[in-house]
C-alpha positions in Angstrom: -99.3 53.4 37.0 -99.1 54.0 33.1 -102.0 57.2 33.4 -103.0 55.3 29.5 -104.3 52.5 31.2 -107.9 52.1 32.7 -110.0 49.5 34.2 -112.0 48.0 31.8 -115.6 47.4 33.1 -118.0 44.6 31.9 -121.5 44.4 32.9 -122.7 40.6 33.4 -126.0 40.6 32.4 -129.2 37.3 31.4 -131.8 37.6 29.8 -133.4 36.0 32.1 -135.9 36.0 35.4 -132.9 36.3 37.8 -128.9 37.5 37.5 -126.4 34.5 37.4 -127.5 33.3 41.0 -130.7 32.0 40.8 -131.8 33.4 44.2 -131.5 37.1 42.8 -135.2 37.4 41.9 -136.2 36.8 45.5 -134.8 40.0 46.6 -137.2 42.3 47.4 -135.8 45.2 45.4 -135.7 42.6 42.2 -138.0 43.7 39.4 -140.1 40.9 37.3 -140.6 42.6 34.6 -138.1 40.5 32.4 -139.6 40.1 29.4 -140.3 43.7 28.6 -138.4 46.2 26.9 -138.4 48.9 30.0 -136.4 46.5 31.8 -133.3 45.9 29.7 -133.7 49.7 28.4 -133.3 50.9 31.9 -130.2 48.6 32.8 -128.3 49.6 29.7 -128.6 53.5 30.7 -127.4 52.7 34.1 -124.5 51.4 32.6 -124.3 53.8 29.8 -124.6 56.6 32.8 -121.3 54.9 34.6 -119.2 54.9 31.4 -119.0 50.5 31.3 -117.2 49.4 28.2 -120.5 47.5 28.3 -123.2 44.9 29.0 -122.7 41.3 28.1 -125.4 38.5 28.0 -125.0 35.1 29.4 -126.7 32.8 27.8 -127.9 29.1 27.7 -129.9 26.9 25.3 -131.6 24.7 27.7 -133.5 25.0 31.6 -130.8 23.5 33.9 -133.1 20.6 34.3 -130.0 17.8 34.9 -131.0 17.2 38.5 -133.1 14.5 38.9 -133.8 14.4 35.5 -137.2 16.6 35.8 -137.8 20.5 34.8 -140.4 21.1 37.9 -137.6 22.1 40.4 -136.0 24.8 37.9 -140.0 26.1 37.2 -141.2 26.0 41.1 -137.8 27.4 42.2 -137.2 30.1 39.1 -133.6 28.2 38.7 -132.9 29.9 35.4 -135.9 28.7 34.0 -136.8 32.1 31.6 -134.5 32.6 29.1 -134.4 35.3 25.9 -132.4 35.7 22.7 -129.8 37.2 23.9 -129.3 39.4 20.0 -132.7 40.5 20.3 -132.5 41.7 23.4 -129.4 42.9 22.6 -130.8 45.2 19.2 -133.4 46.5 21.8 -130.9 47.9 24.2 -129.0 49.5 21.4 -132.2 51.8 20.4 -131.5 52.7 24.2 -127.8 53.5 24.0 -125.1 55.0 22.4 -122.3 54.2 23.3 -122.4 50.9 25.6 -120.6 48.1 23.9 -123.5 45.2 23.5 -122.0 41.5 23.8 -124.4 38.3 23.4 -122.8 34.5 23.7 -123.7 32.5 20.6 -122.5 28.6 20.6 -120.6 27.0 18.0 -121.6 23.8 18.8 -125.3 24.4 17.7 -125.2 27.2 14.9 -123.7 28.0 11.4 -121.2 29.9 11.2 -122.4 32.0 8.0 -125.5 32.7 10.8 -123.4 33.8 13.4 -121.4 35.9 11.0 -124.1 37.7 9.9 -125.6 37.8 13.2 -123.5 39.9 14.6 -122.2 41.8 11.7 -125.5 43.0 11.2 -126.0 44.1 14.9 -122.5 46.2 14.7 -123.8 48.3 11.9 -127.1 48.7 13.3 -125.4 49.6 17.2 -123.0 51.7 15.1 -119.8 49.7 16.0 -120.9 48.0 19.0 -120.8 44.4 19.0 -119.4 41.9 21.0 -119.7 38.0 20.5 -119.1 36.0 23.7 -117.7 32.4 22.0 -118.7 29.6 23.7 -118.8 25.6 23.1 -121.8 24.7 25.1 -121.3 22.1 27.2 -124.9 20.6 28.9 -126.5 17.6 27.6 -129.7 19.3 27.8 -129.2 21.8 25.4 -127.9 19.3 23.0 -131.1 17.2 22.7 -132.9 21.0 22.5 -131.0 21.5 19.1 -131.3 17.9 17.8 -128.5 16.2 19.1 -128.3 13.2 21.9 -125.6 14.7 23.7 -123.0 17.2 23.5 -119.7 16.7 22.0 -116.7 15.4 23.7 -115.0 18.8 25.3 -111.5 18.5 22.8 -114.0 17.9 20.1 -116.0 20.9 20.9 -113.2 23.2 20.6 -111.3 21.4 18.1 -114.9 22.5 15.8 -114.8 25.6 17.4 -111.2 26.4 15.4 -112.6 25.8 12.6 -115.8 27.4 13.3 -113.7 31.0 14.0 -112.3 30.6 11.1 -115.3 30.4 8.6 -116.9 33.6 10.4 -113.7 35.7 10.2 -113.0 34.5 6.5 -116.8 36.0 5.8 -116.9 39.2 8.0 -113.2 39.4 5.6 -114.9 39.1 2.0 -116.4 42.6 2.0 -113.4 44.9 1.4 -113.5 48.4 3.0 -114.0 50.2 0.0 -116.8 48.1 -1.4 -119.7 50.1 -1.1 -120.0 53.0 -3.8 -123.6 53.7 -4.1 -122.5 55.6 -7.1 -126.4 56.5 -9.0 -125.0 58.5 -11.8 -122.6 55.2 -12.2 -125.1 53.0 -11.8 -122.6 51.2 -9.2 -123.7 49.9 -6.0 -120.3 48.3 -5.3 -117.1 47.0 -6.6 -117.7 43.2 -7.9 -113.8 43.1 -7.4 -113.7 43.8 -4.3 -116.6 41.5 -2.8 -115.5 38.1 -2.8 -116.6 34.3 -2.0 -114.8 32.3 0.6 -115.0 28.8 -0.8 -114.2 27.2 2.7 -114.1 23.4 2.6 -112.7 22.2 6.0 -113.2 18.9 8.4 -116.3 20.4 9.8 -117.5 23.0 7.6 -118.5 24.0 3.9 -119.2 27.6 3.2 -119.2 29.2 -0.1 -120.3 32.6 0.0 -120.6 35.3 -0.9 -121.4 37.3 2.4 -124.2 39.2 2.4 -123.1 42.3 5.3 -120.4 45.1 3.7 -117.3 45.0 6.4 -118.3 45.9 9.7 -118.1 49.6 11.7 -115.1 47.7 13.7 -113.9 45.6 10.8 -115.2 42.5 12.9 -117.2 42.5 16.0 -115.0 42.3 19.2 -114.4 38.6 19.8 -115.4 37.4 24.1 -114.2 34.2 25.2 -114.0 32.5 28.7 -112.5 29.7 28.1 -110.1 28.7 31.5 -109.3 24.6 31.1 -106.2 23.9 29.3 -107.9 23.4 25.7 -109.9 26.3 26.7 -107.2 28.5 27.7 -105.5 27.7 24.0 -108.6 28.5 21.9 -108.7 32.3 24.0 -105.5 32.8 23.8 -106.3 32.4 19.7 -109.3 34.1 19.1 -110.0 35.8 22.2 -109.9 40.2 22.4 -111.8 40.0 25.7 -110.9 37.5 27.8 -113.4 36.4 30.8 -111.7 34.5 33.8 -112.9 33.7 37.6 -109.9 33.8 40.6 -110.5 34.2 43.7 -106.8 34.9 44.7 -104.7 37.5 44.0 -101.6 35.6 43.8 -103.2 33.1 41.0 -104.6 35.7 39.1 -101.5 37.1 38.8 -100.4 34.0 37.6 -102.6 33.3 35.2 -102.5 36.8 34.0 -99.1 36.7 33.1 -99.1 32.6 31.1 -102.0 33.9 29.1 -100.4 36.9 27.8 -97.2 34.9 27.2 -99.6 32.4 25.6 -101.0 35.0 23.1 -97.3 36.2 22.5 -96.2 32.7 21.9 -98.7 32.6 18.9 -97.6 36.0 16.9 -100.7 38.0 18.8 -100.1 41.4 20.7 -100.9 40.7 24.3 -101.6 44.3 24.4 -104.4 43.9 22.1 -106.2 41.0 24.4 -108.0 42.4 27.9 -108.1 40.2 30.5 -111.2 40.5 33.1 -112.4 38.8 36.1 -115.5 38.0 37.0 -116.6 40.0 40.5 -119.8 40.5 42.6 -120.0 43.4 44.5 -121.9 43.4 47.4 -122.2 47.5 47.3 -123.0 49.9 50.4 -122.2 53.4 51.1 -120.3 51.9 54.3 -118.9 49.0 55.2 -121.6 48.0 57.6 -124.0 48.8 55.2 -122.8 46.3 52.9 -121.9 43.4 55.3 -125.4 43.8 56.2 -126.7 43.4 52.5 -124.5 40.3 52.5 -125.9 38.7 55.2 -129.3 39.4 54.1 -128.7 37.9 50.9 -127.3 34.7 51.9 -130.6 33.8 53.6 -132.0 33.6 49.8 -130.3 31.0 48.1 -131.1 27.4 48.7 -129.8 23.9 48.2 -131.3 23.0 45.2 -130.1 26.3 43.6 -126.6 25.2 44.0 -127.3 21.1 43.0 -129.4 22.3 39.8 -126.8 24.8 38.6 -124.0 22.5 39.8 -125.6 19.6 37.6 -126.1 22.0 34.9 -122.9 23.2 34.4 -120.7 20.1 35.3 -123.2 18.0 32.5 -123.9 15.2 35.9 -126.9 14.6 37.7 -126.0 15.2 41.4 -129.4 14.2 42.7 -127.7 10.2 42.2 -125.4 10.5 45.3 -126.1 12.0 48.7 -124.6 15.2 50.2 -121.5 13.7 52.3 -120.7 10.5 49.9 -117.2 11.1 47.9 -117.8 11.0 44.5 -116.1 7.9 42.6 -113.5 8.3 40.1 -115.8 7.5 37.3 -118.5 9.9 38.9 -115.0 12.6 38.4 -114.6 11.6 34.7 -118.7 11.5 33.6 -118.2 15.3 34.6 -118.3 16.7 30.5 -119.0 20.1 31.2 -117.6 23.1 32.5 -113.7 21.3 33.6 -112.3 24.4 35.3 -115.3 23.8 38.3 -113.9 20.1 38.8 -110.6 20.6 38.7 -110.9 23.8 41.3 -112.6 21.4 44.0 -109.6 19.2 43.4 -107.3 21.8 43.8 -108.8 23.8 46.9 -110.2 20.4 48.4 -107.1 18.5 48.0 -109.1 15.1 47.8 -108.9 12.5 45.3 -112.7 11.6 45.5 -114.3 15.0 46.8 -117.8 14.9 48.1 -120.8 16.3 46.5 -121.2 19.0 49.6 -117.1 19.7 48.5 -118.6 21.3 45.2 -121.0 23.1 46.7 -118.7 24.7 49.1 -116.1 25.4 46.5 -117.7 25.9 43.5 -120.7 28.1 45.0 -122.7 27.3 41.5 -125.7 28.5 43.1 -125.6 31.5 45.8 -123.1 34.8 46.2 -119.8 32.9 46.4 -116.7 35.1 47.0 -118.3 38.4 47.1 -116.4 41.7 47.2 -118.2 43.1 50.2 -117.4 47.1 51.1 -118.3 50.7 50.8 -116.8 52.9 47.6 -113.5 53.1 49.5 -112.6 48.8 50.5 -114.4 48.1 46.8 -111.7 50.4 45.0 -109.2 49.1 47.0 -109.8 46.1 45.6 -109.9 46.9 41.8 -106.8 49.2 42.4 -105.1 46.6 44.0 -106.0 43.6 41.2 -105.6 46.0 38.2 -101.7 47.8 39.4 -100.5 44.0 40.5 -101.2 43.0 36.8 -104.0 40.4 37.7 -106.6 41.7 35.4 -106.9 44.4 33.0 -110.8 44.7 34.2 -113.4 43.1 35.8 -116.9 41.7 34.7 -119.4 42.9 37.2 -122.2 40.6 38.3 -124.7 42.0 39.9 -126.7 40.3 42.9 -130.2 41.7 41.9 -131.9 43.7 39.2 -131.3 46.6 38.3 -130.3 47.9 41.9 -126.7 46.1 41.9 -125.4 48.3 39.2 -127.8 51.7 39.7 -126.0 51.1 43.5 -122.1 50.4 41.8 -122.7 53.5 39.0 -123.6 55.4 41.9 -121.3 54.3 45.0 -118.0 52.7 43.4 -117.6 54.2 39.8 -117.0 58.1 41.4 -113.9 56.4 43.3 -112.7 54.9 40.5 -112.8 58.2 38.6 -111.2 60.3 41.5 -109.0 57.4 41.8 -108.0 58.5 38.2 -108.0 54.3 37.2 -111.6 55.0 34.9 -113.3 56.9 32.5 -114.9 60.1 33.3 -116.7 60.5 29.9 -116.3 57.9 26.7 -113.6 59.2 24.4 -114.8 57.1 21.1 -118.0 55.8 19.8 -116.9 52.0 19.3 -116.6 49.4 21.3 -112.6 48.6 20.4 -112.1 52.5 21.1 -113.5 51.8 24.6 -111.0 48.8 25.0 -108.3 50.3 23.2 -108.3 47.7 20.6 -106.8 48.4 17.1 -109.1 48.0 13.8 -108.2 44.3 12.9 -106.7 44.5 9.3 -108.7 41.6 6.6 -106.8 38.4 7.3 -105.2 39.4 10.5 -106.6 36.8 12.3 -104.5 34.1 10.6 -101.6 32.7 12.2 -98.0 33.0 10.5 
């Protein structure tokens, strides 16, 4: 193994009352407290404490209140159902930190992108070169007719916007040159009029003069997340994406994948070197293997059905509650699914039926309980990362954590001292930035354009 490369560790975090399984917040060891400062302060110094590249925020604009139409079950059942700004949260972890690397998703579909550019601009100065923005689409119904809209956009649509959309916030985190700033008082020069400048953008989707109103940021732009895994999806990543998130469940696929991607980002005049590739992974954590097998089984008695038909309906943009469990869903029923493709086209795939039933997602999909876990002691978990990061499926992995804050005060404390004897992570941080975390290079103004 190349002794320059490392795991790169994301911490999968919501702003919410539970983790990404709804079911986390009835753990007994699951705080409540998820509205208050404490909380989120205390999670980011666990993470700080095991050296992650850092924490990253989920986030959705609406309740997952598809099934049946109705917002009760998501309420009575804590589906989801509180949700924070993810920035805000994310400034209030920074006072907490110094080094984490603080990431937050922000749609394109439903904001400006002179918002979003000074969003997040402003929160790498004030995190001291910090920043992460998690791209995403949005793809629920629900959230549309939160932000005005009847629906959301057809899924090429989305990301066709979304091109254009990346390339109004780079053009304004670009206007401010490096050497702006003077602050010269004998001069009477704040900075260089020359060297501040207005975009002018006039595209299919967007107008945006300018001037920008944030000097270039600590990392010259905020590192760029993106998770997009359908075809379309997998284009748009390949590029904009510098952190990439993906979900395999098998080695061989990852591997796959891992290498089409970086050929992908070659194919379009990136440095594949420069994009990290990460996999999402929950760790069911003990200090043996029994220990942990028996964690797992205790947690799968929390989940329950309508978790996984809420989230399932949530993220596939298609009411579920309109066909019973065993009854294969109809080729239309296949096609109304707008949302999240890459959940549709795995049940095909693993399923191998044409018309797959709705207790076929479920099973596959596992929208709404601990699908797939990593279950061991320090020694079978780093077996596991070793294993994925030397075969060149993943450059890192996005931790999810099965309840808060325990998960990760149990991984910083079990897994991350085998990783670092293991000699495959970080003992201390070497840099203060998020891209020297990731090893990513300062993007020159303009670099982002293509040919």
């Amino acid at each position: 193994m190349n002794a320059q490369r490392q795991i790169v560790l994301v911490g999968f975090l919501q702003a919410q009352n539970c983790t990404t399984i709804p079911a986390a917040w009835r753990h007994p060891n699951a705080r409540h407290d998820v509205t208050a400062f404490d909380y989120y302060r205390h999670i980011g110094q666990v993470l700080e404490a095991g050296c992650f590249d850092l924490g990253f925020f989920d986030d959705r604009l609406a309740m997952p209140d598809m099934y049946g139409g109705d917002h009760r079950h998501t309420v009575e059942a804590g589906i989801r159902c509180v949700k924070l700004d993810p920035v805000t949260v994310l400034t209030a972890m920074g006072m907490a930190t110094s080094r984490l690397g603080l990431g937050a998703t922000y749609s394109t579909t439903y904001y400006e992108p002179f918002h979003v550019a000074r969003v997040f601009a402003t929160l790498d100065h004030l995190t001291g070169g910090r920043a992460a923005w998690n791209v995403v689409t949005s793809v629920n119904d629900n959230e549309a007719r939160n932000m005005g809209l009847a629906q959301a956009p057809a899924h090429d649509v989305r990301y066709d916007r979304a091109d254009e959309f990346m390339e109004v916030v780079h053009g304004h985190w670009d206007t401010w040159e490096t050497d702006a700033v003077a602050a010269d008082r004998e001069a009477g020069l704040y900075a260089h009029g020359d060297r501040v400048h207005r975009l002018d953008h006039q595209g299919q989707w967007f107008t945006s003069r300018g001037p920008f109103t944030v000097p270039r940021a600590p990392q010259g732009h905020p590192v760029v997340i993106q998770a997009g895994q359908s075809g379309r999806g997998t284009t748009f990543a390949a590029r904009w994406g510098e952190l990439l998130f993906v979900s395999h469940v098998r080695l061989d696929s990852a591997v796959e994948h891992y290498a089409a991607v970086r050929s992908q980002i070659e194919a379009l005049g990136r440095d594949p070197d420069q994009v990290k590739i990460t996999n999402l992974t929950f760790p069911v954590v003990g200090r043996t293997m029994a220990e942990a097998e028996d964690r797992r089984v205790a947690y799968d008695e929390l989940p329950t059905l309508v978790d996984d038909l809420s989230l399932l309906s949530e993220g596939l943009n298609f009411d579920f509650a309109s066909r019973e469990l065993d009854e294969p869903l109809s080729d239309d029923d296949l096609d109304a699914m707008t949302g999240i493709q890459g959940i549709r086209n795995q049940v095909l795939q693993i399923t191998g039926r044409a018309n797959p039933t709705v207790r076929d997602f479920v099973q596959v999909s596992g929208r709404g309980r601990l699908a797939h876990p990593t279950v061991g002691g320090p020694v079978e978990l780093a077996d596991y990362f070793e294993e994925w990061f030397t075969e060149r499926a993943v450059d890192g992995f996005v931790i999810a954590g099965t309840h808060m804050p325990g998960a990760f005060e149990d991984f910083v404390e079990i897994v991350i001292p085998e990783l670092q004897r293991r000699g495959l992570f970080r003992t201390e941080y070497s840099g203060a930035t998020l891209r020297d975390h990731l090893g990513l290079r300062m993007p020159e103004p303009g670099s982002w354009r293509l040919g």
